[in-house]
KOLGU-4560 file (N, C-alpha, C; in nm, 3 decimals, padded with zeros to 5 digits):
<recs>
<n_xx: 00.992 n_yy: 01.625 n_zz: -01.114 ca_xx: 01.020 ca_yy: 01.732 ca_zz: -01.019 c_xx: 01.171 c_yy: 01.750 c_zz: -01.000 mol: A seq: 1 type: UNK>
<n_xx: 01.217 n_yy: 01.834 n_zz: -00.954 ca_xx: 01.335 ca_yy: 01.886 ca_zz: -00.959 c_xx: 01.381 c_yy: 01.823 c_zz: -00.850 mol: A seq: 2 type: UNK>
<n_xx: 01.543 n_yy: 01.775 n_zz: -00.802 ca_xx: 01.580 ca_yy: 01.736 ca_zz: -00.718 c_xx: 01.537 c_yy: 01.746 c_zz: -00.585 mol: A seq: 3 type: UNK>
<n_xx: 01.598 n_yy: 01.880 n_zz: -00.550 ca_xx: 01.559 ca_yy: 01.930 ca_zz: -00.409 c_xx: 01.410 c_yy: 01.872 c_zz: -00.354 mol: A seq: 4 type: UNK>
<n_xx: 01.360 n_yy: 01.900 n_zz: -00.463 ca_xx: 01.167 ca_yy: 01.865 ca_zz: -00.407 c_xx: 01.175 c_yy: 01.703 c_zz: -00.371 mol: A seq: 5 type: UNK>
<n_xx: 01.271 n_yy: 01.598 n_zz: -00.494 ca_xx: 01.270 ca_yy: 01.481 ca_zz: -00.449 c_xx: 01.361 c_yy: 01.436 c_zz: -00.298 mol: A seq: 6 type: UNK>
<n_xx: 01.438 n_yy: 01.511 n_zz: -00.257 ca_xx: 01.561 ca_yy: 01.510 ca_zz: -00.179 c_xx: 01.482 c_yy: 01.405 c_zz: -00.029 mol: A seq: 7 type: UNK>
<n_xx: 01.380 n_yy: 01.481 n_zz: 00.033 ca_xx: 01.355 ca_yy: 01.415 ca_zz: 00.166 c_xx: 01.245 c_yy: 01.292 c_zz: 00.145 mol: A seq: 8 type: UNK>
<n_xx: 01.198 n_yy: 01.211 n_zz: 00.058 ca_xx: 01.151 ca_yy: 01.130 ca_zz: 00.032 c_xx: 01.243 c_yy: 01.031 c_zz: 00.021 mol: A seq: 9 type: UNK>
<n_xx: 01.356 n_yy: 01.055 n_zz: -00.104 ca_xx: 01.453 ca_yy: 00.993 ca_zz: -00.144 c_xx: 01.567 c_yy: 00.960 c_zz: -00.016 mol: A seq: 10 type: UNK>
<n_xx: 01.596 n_yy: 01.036 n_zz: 00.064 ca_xx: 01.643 ca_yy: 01.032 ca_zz: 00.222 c_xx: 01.555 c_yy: 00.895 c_zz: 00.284 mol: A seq: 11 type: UNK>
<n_xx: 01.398 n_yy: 00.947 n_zz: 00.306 ca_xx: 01.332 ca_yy: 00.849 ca_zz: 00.388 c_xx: 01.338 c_yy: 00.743 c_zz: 00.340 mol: A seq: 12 type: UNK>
<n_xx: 01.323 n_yy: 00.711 n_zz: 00.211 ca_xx: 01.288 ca_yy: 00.579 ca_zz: 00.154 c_xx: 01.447 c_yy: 00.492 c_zz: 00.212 mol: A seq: 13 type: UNK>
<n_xx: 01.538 n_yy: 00.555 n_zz: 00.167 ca_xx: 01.700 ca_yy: 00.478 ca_zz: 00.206 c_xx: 01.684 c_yy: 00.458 c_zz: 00.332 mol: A seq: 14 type: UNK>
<n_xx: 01.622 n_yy: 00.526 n_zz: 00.413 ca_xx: 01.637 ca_yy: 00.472 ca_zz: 00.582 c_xx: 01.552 c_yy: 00.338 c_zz: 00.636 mol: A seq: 15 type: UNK>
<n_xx: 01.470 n_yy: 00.306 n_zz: 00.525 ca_xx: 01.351 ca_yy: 00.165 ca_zz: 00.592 c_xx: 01.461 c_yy: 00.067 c_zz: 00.589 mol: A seq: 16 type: UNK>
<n_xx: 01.457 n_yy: 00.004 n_zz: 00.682 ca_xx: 01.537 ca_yy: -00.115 ca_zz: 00.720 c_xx: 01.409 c_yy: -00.233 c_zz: 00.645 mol: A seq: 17 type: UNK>
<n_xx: 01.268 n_yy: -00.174 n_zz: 00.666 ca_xx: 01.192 ca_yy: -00.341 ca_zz: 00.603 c_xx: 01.076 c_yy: -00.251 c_zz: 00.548 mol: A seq: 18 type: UNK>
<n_xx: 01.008 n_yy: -00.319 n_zz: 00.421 ca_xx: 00.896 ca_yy: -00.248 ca_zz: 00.409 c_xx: 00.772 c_yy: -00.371 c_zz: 00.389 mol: A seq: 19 type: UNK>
<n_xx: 00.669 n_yy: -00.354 n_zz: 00.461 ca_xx: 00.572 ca_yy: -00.411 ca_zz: 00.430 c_xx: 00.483 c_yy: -00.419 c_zz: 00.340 mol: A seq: 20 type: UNK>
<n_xx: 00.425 n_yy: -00.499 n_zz: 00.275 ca_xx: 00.318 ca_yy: -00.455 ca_zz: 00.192 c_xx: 00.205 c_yy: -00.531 c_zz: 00.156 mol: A seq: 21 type: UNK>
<n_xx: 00.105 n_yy: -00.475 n_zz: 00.226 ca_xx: -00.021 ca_yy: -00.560 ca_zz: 00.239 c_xx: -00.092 c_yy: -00.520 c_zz: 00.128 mol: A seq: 22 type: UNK>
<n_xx: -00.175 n_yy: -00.665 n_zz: 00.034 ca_xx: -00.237 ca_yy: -00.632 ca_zz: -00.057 c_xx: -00.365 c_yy: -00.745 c_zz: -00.048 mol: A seq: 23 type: UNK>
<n_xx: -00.466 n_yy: -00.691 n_zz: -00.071 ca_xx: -00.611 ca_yy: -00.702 ca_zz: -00.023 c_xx: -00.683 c_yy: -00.754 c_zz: -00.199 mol: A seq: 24 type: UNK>
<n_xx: -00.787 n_yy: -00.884 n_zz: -00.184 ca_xx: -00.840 ca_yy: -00.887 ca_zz: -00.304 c_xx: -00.912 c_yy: -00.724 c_zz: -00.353 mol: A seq: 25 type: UNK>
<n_xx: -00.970 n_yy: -00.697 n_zz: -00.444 ca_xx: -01.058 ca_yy: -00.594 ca_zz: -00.485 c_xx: -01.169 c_yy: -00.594 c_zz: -00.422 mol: A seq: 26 type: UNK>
<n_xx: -01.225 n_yy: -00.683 n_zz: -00.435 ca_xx: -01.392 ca_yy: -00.715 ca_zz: -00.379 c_xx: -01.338 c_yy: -00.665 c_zz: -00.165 mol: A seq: 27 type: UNK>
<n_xx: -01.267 n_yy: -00.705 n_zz: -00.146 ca_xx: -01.262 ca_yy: -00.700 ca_zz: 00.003 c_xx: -01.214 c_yy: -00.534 c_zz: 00.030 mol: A seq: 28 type: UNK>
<n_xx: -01.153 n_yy: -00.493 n_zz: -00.032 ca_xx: -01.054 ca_yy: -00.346 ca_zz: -00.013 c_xx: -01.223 c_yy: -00.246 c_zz: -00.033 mol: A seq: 29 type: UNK>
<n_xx: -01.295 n_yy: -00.268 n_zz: -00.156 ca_xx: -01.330 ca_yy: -00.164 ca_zz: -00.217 c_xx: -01.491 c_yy: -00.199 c_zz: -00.123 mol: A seq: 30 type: UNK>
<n_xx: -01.463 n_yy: -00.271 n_zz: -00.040 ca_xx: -01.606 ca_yy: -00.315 ca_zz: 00.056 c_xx: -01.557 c_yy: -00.240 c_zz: 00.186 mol: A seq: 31 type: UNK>
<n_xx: -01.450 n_yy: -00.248 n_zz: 00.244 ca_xx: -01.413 ca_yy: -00.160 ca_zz: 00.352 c_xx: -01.375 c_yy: -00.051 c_zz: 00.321 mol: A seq: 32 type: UNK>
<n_xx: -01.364 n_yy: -00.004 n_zz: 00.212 ca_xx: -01.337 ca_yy: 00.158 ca_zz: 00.181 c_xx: -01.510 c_yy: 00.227 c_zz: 00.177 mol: A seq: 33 type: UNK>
<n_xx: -01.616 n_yy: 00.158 n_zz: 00.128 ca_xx: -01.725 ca_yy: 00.201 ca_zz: 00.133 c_xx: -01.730 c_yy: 00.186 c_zz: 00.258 mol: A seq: 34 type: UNK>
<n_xx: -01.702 n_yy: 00.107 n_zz: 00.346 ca_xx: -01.792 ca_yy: 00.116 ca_zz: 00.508 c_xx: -01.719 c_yy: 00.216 c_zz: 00.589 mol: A seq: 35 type: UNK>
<n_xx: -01.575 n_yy: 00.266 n_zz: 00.551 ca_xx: -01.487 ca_yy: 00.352 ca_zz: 00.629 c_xx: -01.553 c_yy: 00.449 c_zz: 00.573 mol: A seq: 36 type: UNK>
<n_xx: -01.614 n_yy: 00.544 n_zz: 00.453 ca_xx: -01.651 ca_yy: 00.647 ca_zz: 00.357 c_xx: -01.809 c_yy: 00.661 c_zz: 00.446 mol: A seq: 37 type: UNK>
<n_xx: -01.824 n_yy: 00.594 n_zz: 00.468 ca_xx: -01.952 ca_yy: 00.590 ca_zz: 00.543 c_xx: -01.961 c_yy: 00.622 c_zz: 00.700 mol: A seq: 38 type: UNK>
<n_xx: -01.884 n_yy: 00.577 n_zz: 00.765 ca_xx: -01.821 ca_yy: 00.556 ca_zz: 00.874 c_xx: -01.750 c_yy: 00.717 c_zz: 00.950 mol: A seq: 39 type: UNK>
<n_xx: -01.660 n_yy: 00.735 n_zz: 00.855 ca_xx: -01.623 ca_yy: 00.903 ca_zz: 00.854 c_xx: -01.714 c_yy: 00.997 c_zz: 00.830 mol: A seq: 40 type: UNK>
<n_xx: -01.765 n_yy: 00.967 n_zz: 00.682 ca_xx: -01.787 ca_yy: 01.086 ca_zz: 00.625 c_xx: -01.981 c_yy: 01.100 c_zz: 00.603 mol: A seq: 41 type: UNK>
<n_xx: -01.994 n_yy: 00.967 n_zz: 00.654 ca_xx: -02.193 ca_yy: 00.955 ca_zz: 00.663 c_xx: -02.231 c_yy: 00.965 c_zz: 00.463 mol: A seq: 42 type: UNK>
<n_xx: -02.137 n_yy: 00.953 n_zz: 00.336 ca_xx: -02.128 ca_yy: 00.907 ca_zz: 00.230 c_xx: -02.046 c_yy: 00.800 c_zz: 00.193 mol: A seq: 43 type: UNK>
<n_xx: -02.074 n_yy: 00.799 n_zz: 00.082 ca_xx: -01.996 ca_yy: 00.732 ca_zz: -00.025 c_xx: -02.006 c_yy: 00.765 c_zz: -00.142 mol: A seq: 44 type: UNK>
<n_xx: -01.859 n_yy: 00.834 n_zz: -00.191 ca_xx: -01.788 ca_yy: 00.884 ca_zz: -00.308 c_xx: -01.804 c_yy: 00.829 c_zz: -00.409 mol: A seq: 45 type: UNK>
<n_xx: -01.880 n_yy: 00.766 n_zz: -00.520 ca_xx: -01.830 ca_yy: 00.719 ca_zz: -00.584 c_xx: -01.737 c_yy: 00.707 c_zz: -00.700 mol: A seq: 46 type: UNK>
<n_xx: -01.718 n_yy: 00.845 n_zz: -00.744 ca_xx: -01.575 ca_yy: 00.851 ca_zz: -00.802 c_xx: -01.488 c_yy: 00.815 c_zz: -00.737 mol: A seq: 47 type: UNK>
<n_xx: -01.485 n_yy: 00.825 n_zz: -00.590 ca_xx: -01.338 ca_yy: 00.782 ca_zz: -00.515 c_xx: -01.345 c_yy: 00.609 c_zz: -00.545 mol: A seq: 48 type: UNK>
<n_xx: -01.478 n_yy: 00.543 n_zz: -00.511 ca_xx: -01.478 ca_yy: 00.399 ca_zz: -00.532 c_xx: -01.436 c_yy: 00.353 c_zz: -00.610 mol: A seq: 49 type: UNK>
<n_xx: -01.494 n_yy: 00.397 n_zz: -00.733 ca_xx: -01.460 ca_yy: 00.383 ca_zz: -00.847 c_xx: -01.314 c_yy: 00.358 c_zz: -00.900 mol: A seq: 50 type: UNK>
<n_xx: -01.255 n_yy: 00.467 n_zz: -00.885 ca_xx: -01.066 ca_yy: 00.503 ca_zz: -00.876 c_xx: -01.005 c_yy: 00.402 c_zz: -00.832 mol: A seq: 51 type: UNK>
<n_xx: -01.065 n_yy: 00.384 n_zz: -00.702 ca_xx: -00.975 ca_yy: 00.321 ca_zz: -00.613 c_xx: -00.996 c_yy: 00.124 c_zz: -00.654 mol: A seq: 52 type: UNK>
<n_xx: -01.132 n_yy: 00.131 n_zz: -00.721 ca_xx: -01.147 ca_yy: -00.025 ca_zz: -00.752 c_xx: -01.036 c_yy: -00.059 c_zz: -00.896 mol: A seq: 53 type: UNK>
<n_xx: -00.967 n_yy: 00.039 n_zz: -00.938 ca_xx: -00.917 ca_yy: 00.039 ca_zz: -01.014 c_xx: -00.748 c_yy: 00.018 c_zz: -01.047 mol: A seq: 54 type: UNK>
<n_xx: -00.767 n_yy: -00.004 n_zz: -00.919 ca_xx: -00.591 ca_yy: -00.018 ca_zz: -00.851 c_xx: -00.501 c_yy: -00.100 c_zz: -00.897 mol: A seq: 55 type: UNK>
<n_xx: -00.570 n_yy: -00.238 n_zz: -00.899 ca_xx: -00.527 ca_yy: -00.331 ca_zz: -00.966 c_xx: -00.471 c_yy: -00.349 c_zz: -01.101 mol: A seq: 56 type: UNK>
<n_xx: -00.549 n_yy: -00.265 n_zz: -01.215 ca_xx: -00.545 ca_yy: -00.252 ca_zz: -01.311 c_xx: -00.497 c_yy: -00.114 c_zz: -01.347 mol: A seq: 57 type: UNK>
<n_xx: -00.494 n_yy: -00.080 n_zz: -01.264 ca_xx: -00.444 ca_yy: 00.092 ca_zz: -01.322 c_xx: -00.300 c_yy: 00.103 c_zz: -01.381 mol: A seq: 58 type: UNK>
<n_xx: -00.304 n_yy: 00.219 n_zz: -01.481 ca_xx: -00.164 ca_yy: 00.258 ca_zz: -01.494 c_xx: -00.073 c_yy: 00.282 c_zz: -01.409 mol: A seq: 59 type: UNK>
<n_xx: 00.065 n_yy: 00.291 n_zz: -01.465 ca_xx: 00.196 ca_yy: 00.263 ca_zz: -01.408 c_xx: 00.217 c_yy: 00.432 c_zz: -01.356 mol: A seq: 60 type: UNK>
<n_xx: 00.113 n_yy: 00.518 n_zz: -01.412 ca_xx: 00.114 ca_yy: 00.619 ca_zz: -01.303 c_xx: -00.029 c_yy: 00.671 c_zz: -01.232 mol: A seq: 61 type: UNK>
<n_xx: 00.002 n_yy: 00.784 n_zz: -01.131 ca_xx: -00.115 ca_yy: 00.786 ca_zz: -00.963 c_xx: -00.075 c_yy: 00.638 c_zz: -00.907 mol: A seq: 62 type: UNK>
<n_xx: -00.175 n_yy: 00.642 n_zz: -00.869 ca_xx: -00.182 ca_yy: 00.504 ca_zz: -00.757 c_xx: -00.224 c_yy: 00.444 c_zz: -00.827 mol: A seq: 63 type: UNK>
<n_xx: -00.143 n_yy: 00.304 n_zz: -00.853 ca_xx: -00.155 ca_yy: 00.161 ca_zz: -00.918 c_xx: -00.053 c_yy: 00.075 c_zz: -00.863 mol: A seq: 64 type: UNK>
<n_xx: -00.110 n_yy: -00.058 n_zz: -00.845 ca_xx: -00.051 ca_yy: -00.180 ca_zz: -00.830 c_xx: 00.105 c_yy: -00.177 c_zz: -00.888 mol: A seq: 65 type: UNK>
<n_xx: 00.032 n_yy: -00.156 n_zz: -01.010 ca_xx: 00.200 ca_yy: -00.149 ca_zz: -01.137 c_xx: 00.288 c_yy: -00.067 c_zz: -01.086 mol: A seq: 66 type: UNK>
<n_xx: 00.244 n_yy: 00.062 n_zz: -01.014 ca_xx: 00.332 ca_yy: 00.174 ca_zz: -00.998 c_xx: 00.415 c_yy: 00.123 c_zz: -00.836 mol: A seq: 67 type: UNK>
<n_xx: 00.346 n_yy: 00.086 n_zz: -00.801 ca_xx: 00.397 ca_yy: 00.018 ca_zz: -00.627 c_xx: 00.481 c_yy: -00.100 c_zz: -00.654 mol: A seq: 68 type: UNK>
<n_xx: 00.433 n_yy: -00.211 n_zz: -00.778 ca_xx: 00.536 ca_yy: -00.317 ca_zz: -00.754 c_xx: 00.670 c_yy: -00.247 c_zz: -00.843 mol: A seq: 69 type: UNK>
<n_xx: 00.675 n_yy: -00.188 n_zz: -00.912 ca_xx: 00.833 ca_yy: -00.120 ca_zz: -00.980 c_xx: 00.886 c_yy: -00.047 c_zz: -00.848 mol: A seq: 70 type: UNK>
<n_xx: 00.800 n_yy: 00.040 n_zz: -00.756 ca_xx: 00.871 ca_yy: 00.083 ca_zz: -00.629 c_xx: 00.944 c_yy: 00.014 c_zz: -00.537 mol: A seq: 71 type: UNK>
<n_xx: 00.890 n_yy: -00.129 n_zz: -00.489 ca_xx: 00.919 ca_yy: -00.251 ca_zz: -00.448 c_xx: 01.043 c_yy: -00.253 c_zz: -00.492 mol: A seq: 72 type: UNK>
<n_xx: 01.028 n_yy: -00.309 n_zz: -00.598 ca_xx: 01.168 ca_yy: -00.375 ca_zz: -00.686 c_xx: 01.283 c_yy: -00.299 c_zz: -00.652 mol: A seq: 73 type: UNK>
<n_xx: 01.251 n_yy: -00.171 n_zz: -00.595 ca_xx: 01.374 ca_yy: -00.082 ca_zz: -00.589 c_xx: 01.383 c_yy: -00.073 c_zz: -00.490 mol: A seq: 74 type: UNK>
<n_xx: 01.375 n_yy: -00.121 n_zz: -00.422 ca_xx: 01.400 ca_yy: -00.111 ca_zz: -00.252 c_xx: 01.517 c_yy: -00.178 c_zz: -00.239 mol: A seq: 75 type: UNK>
<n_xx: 01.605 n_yy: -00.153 n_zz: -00.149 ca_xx: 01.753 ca_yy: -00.243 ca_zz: -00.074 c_xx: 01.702 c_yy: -00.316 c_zz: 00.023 mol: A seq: 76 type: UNK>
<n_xx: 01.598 n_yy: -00.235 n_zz: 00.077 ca_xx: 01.534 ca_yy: -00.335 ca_zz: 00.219 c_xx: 01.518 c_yy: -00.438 c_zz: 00.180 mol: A seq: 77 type: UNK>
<n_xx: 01.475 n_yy: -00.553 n_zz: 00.273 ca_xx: 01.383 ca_yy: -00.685 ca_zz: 00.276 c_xx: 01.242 c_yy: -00.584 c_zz: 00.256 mol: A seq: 78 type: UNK>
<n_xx: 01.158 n_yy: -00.714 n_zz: 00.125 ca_xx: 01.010 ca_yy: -00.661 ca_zz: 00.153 c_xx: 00.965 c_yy: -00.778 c_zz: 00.195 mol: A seq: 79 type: UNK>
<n_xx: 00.829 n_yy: -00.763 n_zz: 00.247 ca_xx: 00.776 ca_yy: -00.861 ca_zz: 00.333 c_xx: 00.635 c_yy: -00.833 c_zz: 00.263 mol: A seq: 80 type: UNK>
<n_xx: 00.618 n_yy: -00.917 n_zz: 00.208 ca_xx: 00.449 ca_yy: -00.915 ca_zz: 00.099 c_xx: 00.353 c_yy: -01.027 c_zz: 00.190 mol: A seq: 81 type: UNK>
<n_xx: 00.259 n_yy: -00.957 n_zz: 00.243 ca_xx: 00.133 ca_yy: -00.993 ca_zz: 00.299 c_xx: 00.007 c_yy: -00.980 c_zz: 00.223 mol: A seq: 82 type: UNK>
<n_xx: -00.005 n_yy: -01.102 n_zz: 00.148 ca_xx: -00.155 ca_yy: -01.108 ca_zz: 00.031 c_xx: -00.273 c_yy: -01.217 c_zz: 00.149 mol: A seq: 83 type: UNK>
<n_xx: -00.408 n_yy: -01.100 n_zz: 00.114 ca_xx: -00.451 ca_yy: -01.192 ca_zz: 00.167 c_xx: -00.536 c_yy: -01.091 c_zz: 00.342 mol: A seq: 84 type: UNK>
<n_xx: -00.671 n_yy: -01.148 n_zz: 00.327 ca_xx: -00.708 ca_yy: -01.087 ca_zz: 00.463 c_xx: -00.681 c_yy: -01.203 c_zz: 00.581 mol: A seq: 85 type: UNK>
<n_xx: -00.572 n_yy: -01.169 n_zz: 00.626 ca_xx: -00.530 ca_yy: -01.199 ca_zz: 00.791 c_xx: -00.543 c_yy: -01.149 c_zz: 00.862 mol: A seq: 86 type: UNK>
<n_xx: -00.623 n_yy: -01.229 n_zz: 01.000 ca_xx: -00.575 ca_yy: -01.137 ca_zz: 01.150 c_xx: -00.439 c_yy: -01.067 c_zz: 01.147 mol: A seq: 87 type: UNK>
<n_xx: -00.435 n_yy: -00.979 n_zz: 01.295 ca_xx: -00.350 ca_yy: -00.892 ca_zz: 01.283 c_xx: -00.239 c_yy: -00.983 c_zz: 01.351 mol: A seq: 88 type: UNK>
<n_xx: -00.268 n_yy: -01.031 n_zz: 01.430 ca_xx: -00.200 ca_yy: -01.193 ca_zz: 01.502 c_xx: -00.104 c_yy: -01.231 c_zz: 01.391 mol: A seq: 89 type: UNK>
<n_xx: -00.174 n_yy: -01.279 n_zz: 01.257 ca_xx: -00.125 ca_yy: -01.352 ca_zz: 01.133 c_xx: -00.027 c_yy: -01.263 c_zz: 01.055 mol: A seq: 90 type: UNK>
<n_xx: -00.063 n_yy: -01.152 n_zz: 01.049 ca_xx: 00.028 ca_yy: -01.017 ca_zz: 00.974 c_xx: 00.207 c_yy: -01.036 c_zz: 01.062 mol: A seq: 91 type: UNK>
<n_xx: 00.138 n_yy: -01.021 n_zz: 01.170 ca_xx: 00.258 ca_yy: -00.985 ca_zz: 01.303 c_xx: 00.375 c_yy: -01.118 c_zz: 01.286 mol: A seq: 92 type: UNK>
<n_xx: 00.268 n_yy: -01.237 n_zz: 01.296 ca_xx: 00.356 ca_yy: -01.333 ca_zz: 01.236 c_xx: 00.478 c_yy: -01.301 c_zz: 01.140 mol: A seq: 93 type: UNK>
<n_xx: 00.429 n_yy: -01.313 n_zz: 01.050 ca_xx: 00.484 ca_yy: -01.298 ca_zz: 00.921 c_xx: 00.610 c_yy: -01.211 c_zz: 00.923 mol: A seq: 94 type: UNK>
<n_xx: 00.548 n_yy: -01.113 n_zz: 00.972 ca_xx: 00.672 ca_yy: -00.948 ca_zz: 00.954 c_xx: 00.790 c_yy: -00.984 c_zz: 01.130 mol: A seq: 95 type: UNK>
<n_xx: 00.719 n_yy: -01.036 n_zz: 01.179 ca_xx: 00.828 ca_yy: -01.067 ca_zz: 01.314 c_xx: 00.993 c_yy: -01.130 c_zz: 01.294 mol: A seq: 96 type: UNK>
<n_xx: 00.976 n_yy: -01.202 n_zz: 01.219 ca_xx: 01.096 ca_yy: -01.255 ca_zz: 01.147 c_xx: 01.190 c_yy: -01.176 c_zz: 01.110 mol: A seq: 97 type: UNK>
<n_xx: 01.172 n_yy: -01.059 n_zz: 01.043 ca_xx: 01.237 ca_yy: -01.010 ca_zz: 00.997 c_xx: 01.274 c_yy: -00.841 c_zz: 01.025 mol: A seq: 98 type: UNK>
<n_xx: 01.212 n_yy: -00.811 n_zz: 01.170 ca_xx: 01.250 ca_yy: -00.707 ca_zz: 01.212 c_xx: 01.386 c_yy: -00.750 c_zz: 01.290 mol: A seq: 99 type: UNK>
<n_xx: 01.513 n_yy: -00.641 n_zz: 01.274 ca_xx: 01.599 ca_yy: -00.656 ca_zz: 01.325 c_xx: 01.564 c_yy: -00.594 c_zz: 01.492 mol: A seq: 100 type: UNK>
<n_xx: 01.629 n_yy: -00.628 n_zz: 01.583 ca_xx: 01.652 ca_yy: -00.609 ca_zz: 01.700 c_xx: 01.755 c_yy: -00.523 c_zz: 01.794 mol: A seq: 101 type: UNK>
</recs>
C-alpha cells in the first residue's frame, strides 16, 4: 500500500511504550473461539475455525504466528510475552513490572 494509507498505523505503532502478547495453546484458543461463535452468534463457522486453528502454522502472510513474531521483532518497545492460560491476576503480574509510571 502506498504510504499515506500506511502513515497512521505506522504513527500508532511508534507511540506503544509496551506491547503485550498473549499466546494461547491451539486446542485452548480454538475451544473458546467455538464457545464465543456460539455465544454471540447461536453458530459455529467452521471455515472461521478452521482458519483460525491454523494460526500457528500459517503463512508469513493474513494472520499468522510467523507474521506477528517478525512484527514483534520490530518493535522499540519492551514486549512482554504471556504463553500460557493464566488468571487475569497472573497476566497483571507479569505486565506490572514494566508499565512505566
Amino acid at each position: 500500500p502506498p504510504r499515506s494509507t500506511l502513515f497512521p498505523y505506522t504513527t500508532l505503532f511508534r507511540s506503544f511504550d509496551l506491547v503485550v502478547f498473549l499466546q494461547l495453546e491451539t486446542q485452548i484458543r480454538v475451544a473458546r473461539l467455538r464457545e464465543r461463535e456460539m455465544r454471540v452468534y447461536g453458530r459455529v463457522d467452521p471455515a472461521f475455525i478452521e482458519w483460525a486453528a491454523r494460526y500457528d502454522v500459517g503463512p508469513p502472510t493474513g494472520r499468522s504466528l510467523k507474521k506477528h513474531e517478525h512484527w514483534l521483532a520490530s518493535r522499540k518497545c519492551p514486549v512482554v510475552r504471556i504463553d500460557g492460560d493464566l488468571t487475569t491476576e497472573e497476566r497483571l503480574a507479569r505486565i506490572e513490572p514494566h508499565i512505566k509510571r
